[in-house]
Residue frames relative to the residue before (quaternion, step in Angstrom):
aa qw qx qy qz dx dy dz
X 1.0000 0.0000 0.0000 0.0000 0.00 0.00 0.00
X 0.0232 0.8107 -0.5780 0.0905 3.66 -1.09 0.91
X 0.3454 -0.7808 0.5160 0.0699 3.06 -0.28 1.98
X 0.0136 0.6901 -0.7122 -0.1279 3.60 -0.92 0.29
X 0.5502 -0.4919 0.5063 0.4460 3.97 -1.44 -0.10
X 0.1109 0.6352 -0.7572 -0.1043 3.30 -1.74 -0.01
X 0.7627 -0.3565 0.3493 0.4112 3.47 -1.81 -0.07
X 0.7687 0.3498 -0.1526 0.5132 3.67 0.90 -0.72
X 0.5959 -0.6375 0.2191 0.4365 3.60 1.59 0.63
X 0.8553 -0.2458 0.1033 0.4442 3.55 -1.06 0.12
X 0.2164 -0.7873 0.5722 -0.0766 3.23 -0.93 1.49
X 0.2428 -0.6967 0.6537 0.1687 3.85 -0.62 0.83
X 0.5207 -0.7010 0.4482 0.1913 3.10 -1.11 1.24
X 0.3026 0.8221 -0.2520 0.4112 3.38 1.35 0.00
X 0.7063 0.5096 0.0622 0.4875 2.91 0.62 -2.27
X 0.7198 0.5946 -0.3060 0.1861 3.48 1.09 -1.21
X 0.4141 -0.8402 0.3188 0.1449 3.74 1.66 0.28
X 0.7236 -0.1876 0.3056 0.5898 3.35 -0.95 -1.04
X 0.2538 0.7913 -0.5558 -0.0225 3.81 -0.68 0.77
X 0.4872 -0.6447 0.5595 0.1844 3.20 -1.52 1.18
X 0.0277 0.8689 -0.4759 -0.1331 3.81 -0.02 0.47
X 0.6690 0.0951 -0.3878 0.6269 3.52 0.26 1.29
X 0.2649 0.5914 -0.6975 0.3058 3.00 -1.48 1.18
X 0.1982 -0.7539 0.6220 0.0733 3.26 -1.47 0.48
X 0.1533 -0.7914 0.5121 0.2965 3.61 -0.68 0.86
X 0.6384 0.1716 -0.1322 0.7386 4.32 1.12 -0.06
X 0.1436 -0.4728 0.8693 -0.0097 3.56 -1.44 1.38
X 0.5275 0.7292 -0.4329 -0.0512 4.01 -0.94 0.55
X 0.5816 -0.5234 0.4170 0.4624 4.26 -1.12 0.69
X 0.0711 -0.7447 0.5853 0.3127 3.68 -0.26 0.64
X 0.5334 0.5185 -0.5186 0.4215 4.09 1.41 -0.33
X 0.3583 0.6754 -0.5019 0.4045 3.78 0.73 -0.43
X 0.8544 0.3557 -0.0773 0.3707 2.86 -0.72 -1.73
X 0.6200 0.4449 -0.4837 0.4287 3.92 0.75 -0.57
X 0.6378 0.4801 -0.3893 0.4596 3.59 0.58 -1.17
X 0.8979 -0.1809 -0.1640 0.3662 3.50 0.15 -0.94
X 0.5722 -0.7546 0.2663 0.1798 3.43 -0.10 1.47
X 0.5478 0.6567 -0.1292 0.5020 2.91 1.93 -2.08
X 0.4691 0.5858 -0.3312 0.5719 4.36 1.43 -0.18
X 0.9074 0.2526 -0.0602 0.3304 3.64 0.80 -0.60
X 0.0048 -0.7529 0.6450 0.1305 3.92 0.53 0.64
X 0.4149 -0.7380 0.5140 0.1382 3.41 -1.00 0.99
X 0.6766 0.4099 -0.1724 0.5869 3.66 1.11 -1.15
X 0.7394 0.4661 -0.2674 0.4057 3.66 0.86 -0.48
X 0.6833 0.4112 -0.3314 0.5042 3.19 1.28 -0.52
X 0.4656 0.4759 -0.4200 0.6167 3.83 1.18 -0.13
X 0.7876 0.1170 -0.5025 0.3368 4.06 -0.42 0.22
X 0.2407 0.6226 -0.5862 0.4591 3.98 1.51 0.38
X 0.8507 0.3098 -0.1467 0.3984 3.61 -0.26 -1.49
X 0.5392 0.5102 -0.4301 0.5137 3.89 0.96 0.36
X 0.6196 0.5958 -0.2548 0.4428 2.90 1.04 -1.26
X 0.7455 0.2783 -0.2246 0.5624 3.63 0.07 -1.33
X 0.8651 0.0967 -0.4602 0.1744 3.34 0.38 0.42
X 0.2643 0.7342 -0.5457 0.3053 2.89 0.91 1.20
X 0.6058 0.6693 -0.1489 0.4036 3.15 1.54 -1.13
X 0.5195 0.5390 -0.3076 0.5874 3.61 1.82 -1.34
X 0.4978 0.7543 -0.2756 0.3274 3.92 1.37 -1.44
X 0.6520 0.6219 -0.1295 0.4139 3.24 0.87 -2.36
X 0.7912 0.5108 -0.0188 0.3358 3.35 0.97 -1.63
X 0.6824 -0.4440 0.1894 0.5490 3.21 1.86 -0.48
X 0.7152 0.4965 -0.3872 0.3032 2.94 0.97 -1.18
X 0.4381 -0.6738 0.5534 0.2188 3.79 -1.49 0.35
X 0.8382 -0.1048 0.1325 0.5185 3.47 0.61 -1.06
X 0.6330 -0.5699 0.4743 0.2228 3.83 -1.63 1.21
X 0.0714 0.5489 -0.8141 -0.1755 3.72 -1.19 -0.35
X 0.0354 -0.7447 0.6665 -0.0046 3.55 -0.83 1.25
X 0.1160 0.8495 -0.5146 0.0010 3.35 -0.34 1.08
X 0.1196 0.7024 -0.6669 0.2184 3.61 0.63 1.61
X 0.1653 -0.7285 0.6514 0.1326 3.31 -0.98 1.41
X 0.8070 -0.3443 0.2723 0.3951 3.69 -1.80 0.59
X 0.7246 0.4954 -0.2778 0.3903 3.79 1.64 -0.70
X 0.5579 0.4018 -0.2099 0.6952 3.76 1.96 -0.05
X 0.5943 -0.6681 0.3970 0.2070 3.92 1.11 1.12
X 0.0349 0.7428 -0.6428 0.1840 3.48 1.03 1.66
X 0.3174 -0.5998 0.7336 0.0366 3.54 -1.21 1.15
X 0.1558 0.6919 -0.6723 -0.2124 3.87 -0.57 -0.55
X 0.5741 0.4388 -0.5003 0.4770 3.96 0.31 -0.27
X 0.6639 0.4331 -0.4514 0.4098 3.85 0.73 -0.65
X 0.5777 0.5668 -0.3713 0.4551 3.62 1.07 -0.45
X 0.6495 0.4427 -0.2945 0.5436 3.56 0.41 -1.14
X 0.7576 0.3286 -0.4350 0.3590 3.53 0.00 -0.38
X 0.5338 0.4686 -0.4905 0.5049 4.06 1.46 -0.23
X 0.5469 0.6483 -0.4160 0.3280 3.84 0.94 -0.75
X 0.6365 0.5793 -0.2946 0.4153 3.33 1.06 -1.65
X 0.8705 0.3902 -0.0357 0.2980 3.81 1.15 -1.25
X 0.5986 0.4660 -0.1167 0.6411 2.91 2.35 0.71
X 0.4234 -0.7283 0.4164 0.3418 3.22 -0.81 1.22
X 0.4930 0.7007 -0.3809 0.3477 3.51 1.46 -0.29
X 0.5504 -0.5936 0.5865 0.0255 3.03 -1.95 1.28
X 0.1410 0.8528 -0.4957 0.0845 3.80 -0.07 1.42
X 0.0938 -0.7137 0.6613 0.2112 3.85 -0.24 1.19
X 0.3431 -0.7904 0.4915 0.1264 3.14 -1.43 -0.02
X 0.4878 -0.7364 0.3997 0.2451 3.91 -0.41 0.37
X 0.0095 0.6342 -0.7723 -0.0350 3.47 -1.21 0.39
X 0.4356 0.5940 -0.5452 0.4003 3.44 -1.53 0.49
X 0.1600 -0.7344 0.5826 0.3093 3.99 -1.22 -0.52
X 0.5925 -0.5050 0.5617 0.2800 3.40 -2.15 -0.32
X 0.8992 -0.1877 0.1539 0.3641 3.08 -1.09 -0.58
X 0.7556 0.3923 0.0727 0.5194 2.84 1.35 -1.64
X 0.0089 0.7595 -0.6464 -0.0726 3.60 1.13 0.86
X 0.2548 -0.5715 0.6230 0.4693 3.71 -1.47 -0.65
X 0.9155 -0.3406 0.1565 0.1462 2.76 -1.95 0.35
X 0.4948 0.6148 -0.3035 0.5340 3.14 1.81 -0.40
X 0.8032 0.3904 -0.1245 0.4324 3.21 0.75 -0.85
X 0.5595 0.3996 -0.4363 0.5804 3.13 1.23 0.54
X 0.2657 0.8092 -0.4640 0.2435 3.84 0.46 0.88
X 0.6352 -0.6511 0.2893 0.2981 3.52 -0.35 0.36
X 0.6278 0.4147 -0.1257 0.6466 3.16 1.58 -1.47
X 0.2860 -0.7771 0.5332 0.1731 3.68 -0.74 1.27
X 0.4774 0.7988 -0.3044 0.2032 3.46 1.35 0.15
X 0.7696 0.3770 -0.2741 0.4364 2.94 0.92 -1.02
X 0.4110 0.5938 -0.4271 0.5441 3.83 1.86 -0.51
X 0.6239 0.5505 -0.4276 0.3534 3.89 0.27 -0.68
X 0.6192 0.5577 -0.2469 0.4946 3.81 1.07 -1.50
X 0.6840 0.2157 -0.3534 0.6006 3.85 0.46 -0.58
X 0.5753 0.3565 -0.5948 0.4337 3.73 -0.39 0.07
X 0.8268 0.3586 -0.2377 0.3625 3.72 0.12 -0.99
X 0.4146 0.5826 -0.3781 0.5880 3.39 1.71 0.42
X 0.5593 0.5148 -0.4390 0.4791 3.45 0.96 -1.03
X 0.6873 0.7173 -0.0774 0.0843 3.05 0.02 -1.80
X 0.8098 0.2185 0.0161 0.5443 2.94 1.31 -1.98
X 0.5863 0.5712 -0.1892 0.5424 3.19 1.67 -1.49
X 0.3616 -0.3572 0.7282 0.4597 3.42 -0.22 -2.06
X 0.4875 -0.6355 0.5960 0.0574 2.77 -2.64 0.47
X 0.8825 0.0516 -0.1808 0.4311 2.94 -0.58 1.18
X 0.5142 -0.5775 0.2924 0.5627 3.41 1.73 0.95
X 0.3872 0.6029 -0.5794 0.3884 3.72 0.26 1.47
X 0.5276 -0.5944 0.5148 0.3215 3.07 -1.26 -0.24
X 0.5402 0.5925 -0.3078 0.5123 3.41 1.45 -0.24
X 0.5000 -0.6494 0.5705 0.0524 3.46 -1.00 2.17
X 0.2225 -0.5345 0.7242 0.3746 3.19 -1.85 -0.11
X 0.0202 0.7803 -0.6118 -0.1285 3.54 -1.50 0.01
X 0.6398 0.3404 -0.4323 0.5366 2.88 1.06 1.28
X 0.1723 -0.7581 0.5660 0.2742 4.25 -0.91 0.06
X 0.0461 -0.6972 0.7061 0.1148 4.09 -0.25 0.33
X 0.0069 0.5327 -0.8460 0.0229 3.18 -2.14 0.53
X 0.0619 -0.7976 0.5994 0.0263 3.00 -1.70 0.55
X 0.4584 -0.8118 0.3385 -0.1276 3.02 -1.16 1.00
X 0.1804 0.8088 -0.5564 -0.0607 3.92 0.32 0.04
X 0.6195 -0.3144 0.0601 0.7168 3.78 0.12 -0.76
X 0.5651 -0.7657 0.2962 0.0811 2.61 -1.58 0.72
X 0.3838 -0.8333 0.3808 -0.1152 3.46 -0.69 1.75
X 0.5960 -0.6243 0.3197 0.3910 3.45 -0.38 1.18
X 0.7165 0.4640 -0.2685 0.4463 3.70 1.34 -0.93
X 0.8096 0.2727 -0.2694 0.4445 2.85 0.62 -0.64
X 0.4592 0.5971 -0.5141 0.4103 3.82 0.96 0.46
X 0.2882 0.7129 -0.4785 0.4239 3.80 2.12 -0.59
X 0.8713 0.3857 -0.0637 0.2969 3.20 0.24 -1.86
X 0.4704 0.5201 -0.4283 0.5698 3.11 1.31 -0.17
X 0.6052 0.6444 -0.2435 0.3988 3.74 0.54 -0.83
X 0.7464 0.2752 -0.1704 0.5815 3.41 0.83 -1.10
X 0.4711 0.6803 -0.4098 0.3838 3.64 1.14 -0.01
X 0.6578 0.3958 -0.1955 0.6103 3.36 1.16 -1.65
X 0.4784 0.5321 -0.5544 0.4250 4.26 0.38 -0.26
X 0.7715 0.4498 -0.2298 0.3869 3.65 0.52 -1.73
X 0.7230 0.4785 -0.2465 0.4331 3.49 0.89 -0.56
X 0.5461 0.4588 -0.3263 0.6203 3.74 1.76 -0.69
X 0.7503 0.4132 -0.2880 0.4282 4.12 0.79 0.09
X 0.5969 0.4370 -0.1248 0.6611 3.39 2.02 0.02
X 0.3234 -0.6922 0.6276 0.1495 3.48 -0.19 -0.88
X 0.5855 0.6051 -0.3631 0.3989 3.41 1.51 -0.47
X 0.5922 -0.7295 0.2157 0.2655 3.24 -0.83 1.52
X 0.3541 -0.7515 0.4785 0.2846 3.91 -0.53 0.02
X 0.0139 -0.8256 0.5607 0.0613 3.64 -0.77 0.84
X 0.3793 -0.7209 0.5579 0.1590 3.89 -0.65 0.84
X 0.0432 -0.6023 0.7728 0.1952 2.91 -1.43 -0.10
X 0.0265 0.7892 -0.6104 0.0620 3.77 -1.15 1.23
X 0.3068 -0.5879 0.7112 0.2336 3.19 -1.43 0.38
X 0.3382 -0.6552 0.6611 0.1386 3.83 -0.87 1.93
X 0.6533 0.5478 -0.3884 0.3495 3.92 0.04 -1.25
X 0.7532 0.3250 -0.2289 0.5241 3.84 1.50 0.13
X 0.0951 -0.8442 0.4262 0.3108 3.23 1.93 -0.56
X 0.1340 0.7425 -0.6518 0.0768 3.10 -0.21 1.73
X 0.4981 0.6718 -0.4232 0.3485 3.47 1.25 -0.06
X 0.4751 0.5588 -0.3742 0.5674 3.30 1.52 0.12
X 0.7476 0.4638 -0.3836 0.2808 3.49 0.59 -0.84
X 0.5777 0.6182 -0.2516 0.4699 3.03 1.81 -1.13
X 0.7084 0.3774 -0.3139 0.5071 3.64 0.57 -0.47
X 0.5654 0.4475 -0.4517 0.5254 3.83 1.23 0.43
X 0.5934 0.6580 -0.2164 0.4098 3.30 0.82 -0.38
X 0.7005 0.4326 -0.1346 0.5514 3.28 1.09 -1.68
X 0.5408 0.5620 -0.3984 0.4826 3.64 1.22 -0.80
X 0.6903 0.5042 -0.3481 0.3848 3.33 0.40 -1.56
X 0.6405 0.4606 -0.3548 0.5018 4.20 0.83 -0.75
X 0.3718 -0.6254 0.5252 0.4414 3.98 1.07 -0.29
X 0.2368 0.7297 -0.5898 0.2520 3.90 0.28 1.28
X 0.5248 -0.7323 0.3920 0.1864 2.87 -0.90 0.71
X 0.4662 -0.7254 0.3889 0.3243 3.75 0.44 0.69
X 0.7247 0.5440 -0.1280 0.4031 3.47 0.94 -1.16
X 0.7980 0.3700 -0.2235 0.4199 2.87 1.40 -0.15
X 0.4292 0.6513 -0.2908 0.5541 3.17 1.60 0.54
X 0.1529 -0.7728 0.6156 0.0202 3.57 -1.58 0.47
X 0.2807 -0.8185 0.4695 0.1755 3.15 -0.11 1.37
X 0.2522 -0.8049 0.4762 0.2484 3.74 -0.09 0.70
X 0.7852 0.4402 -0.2038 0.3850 3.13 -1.46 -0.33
X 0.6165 0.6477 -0.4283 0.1302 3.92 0.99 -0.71
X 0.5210 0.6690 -0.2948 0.4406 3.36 1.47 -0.01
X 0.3757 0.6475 -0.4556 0.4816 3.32 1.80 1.35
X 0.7653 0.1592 -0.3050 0.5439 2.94 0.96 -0.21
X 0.4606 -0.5805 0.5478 0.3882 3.58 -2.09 -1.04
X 0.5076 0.6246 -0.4798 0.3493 3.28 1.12 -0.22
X 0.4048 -0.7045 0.5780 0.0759 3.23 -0.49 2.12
X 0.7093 0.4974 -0.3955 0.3050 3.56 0.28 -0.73
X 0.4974 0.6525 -0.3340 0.4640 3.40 1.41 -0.85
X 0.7347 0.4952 -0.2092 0.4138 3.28 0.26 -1.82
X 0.7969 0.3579 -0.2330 0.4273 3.89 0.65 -1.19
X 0.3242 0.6311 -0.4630 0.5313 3.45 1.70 0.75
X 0.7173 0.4930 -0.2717 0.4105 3.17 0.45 -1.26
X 0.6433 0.5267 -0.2861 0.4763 3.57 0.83 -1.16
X 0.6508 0.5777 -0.2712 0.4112 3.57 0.56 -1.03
X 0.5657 0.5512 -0.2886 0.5411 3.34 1.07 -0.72
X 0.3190 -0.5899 0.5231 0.5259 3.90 1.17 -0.91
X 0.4538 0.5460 -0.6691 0.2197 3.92 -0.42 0.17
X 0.3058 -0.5408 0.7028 0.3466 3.41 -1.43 -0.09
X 0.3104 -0.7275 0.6003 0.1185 3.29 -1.44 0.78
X 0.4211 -0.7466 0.5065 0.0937 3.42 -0.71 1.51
X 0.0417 -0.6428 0.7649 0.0074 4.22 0.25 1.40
X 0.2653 0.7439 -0.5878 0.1756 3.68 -0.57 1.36
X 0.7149 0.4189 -0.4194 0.3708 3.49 -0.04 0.90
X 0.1106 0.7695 -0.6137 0.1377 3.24 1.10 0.90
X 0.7899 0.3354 -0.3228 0.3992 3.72 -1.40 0.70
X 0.7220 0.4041 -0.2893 0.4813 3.75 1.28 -0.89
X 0.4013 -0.7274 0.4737 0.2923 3.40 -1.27 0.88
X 0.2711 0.7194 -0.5609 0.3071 3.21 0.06 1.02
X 0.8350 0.2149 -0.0721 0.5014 3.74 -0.51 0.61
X 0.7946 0.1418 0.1356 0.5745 3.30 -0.86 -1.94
X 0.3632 -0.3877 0.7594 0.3756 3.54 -2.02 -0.33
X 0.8844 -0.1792 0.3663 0.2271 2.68 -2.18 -0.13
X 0.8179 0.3871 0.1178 0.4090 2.75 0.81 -2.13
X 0.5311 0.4806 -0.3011 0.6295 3.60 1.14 -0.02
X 0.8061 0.3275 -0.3182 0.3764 3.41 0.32 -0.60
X 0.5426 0.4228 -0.5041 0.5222 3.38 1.20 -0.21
X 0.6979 0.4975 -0.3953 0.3305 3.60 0.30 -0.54
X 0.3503 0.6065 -0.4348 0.5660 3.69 1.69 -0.11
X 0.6487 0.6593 -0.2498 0.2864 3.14 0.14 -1.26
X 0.6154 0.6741 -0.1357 0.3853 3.42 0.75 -1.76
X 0.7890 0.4778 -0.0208 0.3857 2.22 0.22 -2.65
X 0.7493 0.1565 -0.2912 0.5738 4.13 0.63 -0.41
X 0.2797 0.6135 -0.5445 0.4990 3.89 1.14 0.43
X 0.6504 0.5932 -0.1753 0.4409 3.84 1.02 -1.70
X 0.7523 0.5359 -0.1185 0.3644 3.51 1.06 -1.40
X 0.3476 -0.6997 0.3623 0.5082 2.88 1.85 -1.06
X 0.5047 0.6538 -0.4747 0.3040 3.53 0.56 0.61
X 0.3531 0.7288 -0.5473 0.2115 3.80 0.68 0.42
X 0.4518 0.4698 -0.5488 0.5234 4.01 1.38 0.02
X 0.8596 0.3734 -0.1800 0.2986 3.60 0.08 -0.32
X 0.4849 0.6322 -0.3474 0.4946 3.41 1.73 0.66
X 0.0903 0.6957 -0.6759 -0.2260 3.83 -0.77 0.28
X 0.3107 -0.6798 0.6245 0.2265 3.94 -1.49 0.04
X 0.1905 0.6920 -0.6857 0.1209 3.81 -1.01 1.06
X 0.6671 -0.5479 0.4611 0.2054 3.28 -2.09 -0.23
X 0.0130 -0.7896 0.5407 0.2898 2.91 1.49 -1.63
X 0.2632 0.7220 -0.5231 0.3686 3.84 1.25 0.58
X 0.0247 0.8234 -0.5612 -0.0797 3.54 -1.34 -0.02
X 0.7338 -0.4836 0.2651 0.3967 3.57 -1.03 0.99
X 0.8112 -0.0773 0.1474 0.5606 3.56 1.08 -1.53
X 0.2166 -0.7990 0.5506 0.1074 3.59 -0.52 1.47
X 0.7841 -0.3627 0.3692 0.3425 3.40 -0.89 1.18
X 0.6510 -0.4090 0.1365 0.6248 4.30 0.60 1.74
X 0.4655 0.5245 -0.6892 0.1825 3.92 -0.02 -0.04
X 0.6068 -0.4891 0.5723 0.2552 3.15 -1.74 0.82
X 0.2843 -0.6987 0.5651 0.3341 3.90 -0.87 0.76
X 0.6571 0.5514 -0.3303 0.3937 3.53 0.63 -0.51
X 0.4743 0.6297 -0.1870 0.5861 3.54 1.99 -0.07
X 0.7019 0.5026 -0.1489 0.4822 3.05 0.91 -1.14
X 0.6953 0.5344 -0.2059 0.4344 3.07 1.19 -1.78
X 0.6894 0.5246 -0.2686 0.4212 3.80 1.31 -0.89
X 0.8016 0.3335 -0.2165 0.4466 3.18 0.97 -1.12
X 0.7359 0.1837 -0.2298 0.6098 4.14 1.39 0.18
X 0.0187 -0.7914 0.5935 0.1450 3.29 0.58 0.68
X 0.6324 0.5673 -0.3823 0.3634 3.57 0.39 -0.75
X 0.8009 0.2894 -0.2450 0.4634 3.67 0.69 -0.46
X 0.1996 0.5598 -0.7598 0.2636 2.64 -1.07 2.10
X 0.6600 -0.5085 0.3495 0.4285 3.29 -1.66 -0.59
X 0.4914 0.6475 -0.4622 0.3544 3.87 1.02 0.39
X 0.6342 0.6259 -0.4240 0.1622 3.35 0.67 -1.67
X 0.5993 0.5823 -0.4108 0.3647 3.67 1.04 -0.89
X 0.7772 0.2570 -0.1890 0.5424 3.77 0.41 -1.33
X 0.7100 0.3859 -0.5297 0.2579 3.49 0.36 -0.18
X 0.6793 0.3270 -0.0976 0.6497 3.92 1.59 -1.03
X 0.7569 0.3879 -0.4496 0.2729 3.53 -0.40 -0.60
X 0.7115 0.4201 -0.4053 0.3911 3.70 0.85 -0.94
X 0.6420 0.5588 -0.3776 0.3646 3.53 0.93 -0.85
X 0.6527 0.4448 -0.2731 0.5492 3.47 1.37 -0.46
X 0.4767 0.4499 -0.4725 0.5892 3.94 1.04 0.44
X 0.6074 0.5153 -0.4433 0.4111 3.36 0.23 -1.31
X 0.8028 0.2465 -0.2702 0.4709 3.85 0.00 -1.42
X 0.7148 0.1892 -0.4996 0.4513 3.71 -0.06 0.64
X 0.8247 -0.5036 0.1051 0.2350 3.34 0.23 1.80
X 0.3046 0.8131 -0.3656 0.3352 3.35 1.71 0.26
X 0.1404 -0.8625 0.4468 0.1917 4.05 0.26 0.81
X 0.7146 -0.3638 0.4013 0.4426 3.71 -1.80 1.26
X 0.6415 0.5911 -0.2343 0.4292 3.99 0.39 -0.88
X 0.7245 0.3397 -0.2457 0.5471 3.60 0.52 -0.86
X 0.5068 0.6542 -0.3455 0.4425 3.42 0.99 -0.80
X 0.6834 0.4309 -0.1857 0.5593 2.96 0.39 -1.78
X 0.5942 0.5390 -0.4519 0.3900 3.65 0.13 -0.62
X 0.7729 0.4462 -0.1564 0.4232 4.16 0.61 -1.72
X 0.7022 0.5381 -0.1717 0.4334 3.07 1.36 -0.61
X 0.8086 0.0618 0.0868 0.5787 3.17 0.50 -1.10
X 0.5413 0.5660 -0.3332 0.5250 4.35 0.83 -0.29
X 0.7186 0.2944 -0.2157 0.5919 3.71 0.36 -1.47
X 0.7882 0.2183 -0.3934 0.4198 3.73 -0.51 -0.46
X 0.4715 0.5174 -0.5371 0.4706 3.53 0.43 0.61
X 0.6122 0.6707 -0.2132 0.3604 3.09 0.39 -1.39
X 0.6855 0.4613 -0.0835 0.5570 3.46 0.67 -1.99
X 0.6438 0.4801 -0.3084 0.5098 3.56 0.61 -0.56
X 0.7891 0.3883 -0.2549 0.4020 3.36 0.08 -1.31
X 0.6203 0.6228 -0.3406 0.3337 3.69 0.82 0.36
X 0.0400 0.8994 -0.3859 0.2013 3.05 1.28 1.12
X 0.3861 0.7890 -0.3125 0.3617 3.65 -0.86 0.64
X 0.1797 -0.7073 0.6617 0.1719 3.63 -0.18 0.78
X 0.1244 0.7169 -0.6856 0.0217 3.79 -1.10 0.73
């Protein structure tokens, strides 16, 4: 048995089911919202985001990887209170995005280390609620933000707790990040290159795998990169190769985007929500030859897996 944290307290990897591993359940401006408050119902937008994911729930899924970091306006009481109101499993993230603030762009990697490993061991924001995940992100890669990539692998080589990226393949920085993480003595295997399901260039992607990362085909619904179609057909095609131990599937979608109107959202991406995977993508793997097994494998085998490697080493 291997406990990991979630929003609703200790979680037995067992238990951990169907899991979406990037997603967000609040993308939000917390300076926004102070100035104008009237931009935010607090109690309404928490039964929206119970709701849809009870609804993602209905459909199969079992459990969230929410990986809004402190730079994309992580709330965790606003989480814990959708946790409290959903049958849904939410792990949660420490780590940052693009846009660390300014604290975190400091020279000394120490004191940024103590709040990750506060996150981590303690909770966030004086809760009781753990991270049990660490994201960093990446576009090309930049003396600052390789800092952070740096203090990412420190928190994860004192934890065991798994690292997820966010990258931009069409530059192969997921290469840089796994030069990087090597260079801290990370384990490869225990990492998820995010985002690689931007591109099709299979050769890229089964680099990445070869190295041991799992590769994060996460943005299924956003127009960013691939279509719809290409990426499931990515999919297949290293499904074909034999690489489904080494595949997760998400949206990177999120209950509430920083004041966008859902009904905006809903017109201008219909495709990105939290269904498109179980209601269309698997049934559309299945018929280009993709087996119940591999499935099972991206879904529910690999984010177990990634989880259950726990351990400072």
């Amino acid at each position: 048995m291997t406990l990991i944290p979630s929003a609703r307290g200790a979680l037995d990897t067992a238990d951990l089911g169907f899991t979406l591993m990037h997603e967000h359940i609040f993308l939000l401006s917390h300076d926004l919202y102070a100035s104008y408050p009237q931009l935010f119902d607090r109690d309404a937008e928490v039964d929206r985001a119970a709701a849809v994911l009870n609804e993602a729930y209905d459909h199969g899924v079992r459990t969230i990887v929410d990986l809004t970091t402190v730079d994309l306006g992580r709330d965790i009481r606003l989480v814990a209170e959708v946790a409290a109101r959903t049958r849904m499993q939410i792990v949660v993230a420490t780590g940052v995005h693009l846009n660390p603030p300014a604290y975190f762009q400091r020279r000394n990697p120490d004191p940024i280390l103590e709040l990750y490993l506060r996150d981590l061991n303690e909770g966030i924001a004086s809760t009781e609620v753990r991270a049990g995940a660490i994201k960093i992100a990446t576009e090309e890669l930049t003396e600052a933000n390789e800092f952070q990539v740096r203090i990412a692998a420190m928190a994860h080589r004192a934890t065991g707790t798994p690292l997820m990226t966010h990258s931009n393949p069409t530059i192969g920085s997921g290469a840089d990040q796994q030069r990087v993480f090597e260079e801290e003595g990370v384990d490869l295997e225990r990492v998820v290159i995010g985002h690689s399901g931007d591109t099709t260039d299979v050769d890229y992607l089964s680099g990445l795998m070869e190295r041991g990362s799992t590769i994060g085909m996460d943005r299924f619904g956003a127009p960013i990169g691939a279509s719809t179609d290409e990426r499931i057909a990515t999919i297949a095609e290293l499904c074909r190769r034999g690489y489904a131990d080494r595949m997760v599937l998400s949206h990177d979608t999120a209950c509430h985007f920083n004041g966008v109107l859902p009904e905006v959202l809903a017109s201008r991406m219909p495709e990105w929500h939290f269904l498109l995977i179980p209601d269309h993508v698997l049934p559309e793997l299945e018929r280009l030859g993709v087996t119940g097994e591999q499935i099972e494998a991206m879904m529910v085998g690999n984010p177990r897996r990634m989880f259950e490697a726990q351990g400072a080493y």
